[in-house]
C-alpha positions in Angstrom: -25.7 25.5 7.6 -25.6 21.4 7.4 -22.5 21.1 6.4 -21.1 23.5 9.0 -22.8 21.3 11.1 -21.6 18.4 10.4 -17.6 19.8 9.4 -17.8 20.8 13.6 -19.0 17.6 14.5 -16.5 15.5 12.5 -13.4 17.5 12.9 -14.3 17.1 16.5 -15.1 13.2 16.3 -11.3 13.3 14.6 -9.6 15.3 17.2 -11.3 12.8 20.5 -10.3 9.6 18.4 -6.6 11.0 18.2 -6.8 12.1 21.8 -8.1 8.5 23.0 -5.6 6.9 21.0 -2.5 8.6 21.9 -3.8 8.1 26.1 -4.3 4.4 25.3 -0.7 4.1 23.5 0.6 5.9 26.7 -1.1 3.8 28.9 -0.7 0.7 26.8 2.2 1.0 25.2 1.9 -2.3 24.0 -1.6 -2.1 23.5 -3.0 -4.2 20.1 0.8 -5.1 19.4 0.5 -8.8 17.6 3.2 -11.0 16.2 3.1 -10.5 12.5 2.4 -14.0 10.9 4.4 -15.2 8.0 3.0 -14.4 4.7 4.0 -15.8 1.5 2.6 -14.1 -1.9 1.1 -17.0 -4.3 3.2 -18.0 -7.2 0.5 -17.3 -9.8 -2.0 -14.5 -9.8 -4.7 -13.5 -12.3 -4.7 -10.7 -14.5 -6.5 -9.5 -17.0 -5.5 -9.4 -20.6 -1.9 -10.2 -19.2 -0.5 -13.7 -19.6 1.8 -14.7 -16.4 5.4 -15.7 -17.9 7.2 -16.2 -14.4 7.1 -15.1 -10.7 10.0 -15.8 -7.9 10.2 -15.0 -4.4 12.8 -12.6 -3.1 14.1 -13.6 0.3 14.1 -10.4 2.2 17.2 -9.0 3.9 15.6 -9.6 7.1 18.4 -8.3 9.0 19.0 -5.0 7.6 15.4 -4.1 6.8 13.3 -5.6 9.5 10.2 -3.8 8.0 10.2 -6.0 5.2 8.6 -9.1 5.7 8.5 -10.7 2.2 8.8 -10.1 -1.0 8.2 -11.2 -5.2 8.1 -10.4 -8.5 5.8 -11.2 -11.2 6.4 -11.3 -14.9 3.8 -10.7 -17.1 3.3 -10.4 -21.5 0.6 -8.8 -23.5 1.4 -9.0 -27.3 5.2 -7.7 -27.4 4.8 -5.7 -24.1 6.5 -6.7 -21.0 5.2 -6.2 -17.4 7.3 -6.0 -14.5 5.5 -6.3 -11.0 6.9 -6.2 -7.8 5.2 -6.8 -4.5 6.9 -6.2 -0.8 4.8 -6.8 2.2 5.7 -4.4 4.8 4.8 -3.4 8.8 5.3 -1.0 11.5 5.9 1.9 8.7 5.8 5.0 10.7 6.8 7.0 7.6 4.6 5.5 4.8 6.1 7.4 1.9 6.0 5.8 -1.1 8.9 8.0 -2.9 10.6 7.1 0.3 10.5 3.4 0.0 11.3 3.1 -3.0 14.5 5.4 -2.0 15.3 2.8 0.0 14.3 0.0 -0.7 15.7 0.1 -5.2 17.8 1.6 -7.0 14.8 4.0 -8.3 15.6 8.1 -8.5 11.7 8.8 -8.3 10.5 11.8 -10.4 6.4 10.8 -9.3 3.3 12.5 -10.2 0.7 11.5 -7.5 -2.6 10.5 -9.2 -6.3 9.6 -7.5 -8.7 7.0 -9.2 -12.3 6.5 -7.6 -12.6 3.5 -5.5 -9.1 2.6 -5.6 -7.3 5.5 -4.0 -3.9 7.2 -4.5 -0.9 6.4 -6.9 2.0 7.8 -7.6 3.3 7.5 -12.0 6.9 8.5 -12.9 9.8 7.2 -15.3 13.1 6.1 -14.5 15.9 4.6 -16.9 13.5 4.2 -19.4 11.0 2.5 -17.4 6.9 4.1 -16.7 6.3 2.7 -13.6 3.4 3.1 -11.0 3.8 2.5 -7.3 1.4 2.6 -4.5 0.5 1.0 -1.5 -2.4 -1.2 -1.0 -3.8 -0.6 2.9 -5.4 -3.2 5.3 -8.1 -0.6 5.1 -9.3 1.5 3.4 -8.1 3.2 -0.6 -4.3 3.3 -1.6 -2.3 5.4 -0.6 1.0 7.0 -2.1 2.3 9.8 0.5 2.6 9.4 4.6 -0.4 12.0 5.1 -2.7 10.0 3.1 -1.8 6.9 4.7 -2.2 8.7 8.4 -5.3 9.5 7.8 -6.7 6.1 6.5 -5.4 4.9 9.6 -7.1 7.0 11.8 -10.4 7.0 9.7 -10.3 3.2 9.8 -8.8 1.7 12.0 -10.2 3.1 15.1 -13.8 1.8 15.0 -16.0 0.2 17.7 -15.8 -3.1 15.9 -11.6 -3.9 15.7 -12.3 -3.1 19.8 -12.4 -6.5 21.3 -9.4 -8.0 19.0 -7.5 -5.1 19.8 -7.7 -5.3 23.3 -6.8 -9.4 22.7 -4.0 -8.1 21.3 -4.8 -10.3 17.5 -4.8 -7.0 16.1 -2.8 -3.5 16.2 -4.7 -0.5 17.7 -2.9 1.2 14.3 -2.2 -1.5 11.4 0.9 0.1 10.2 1.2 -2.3 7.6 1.3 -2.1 3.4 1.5 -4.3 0.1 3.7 -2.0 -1.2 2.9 -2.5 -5.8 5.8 -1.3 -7.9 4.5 -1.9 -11.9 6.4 -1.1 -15.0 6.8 -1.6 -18.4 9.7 -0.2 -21.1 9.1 3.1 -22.2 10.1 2.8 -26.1 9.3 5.1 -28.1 5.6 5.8 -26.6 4.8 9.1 -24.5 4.9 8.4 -20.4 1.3 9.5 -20.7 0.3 6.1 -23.2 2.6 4.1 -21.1 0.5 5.3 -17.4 -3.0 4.5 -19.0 -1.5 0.9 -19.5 0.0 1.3 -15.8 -3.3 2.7 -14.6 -5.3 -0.2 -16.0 -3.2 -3.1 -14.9 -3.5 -1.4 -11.5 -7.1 -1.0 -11.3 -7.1 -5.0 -11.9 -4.2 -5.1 -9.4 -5.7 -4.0 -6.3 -9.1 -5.0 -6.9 -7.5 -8.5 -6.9 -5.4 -8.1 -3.6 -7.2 -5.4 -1.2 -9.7 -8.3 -0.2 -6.3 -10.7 -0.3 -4.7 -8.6 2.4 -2.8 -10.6 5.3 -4.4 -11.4 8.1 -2.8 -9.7 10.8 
């Protein structure tokens, strides 16, 4: 009976938060719509049981992808194993779909399998040209996400809160931060199963995020 109670009262909290919104962005069309300020990623960041061998920035092509904001890679060593990590900062993503982005954004064919981890959120694991990789994408708010319904719906769940009201309406923040730290890891396959190379992937990650979620741009 409780929870029948409460599914009622949340799926109808849900349904007036996406009614209000989509008035407002009628209304306002521009409602919440900020500049997006220049972000550069550090050159060195931490990580665990990894040793940083190199990083560069990757200038973005600004012109052709306008999404893309900035990007870099980060090289890192553990023993004979080499990690490849690459991080794009990304905004107004209407179609947050990791398999997408990386469709379009590298030359990746992506076979995923999307995988969940408790208090980090979604991720997708997959190999291509001999390479286990892992790819996600780290949210203002909120867990990771890997597909465009998950994102949604951290959006909507956490962005739209009494407390984001007054900078919203100041227009320093967006009524829906359709933004992402889109993580691409991966290391050689050799002669190890994909499963032994994603438990390496999954704890690298798990170090990963908990590192930048609290890092993420200021919008």
């Amino acid at each position: 009976m409780y929870w029948k109670f409460f599914r009622i009262h949340f799926l109808t909290l849900t349904f007036s938060a996406g009614i209000l919104v989509s008035g407002l962005l009628i209304i306002f069309p521009n409602l919440g719509n900020p500049q997006n300020r220049a972000f550069s990623f550090p050159e060195a960041v931490a990580l665990p049981q990894w040793q940083l061998k190199s990083s560069r920035a990757i200038d973005p092509p600004i012109q052709k992808y306008q999404q893309l904001l900035s990007q870099r890679s980060y090289q890192y060593t553990k023993n004979d194993l080499t990690l490849d990590i690459e991080m794009r900062y990304l905004q107004n993503l209407y179609h947050a779909d990791v398999n997408a982005l990386m469709k379009k954004y590298t030359p990746i064919k992506p076979s995923t399998i999307v995988r969940y981890q408790e208090g980090v959120g979604y991720y997708g694991v997959g190999v291509d040209k001999q390479q286990a990789y892992l790819s996600a994408c780290i949210n203002p708010q909120g867990g990771s996400t890997f597909t465009h319904p998950q994102y949604r719906q951290n959006r909507y769940l956490k962005d739209i809160s009494f407390a984001r009201l007054l900078p919203v309406l100041q227009g320093q923040e967006a009524l829906i931060d359709k933004r992402c730290l889109w993580s691409h890891l991966s290391i050689p396959l050799g002669n190890s199963s994909p499963e032994s190379n994603y438990e390496i992937l999954e704890k690298a990650w798990v170090s990963w995020y908990q590192w930048w979620q609290p890092q993420f741009p200021k919008p």
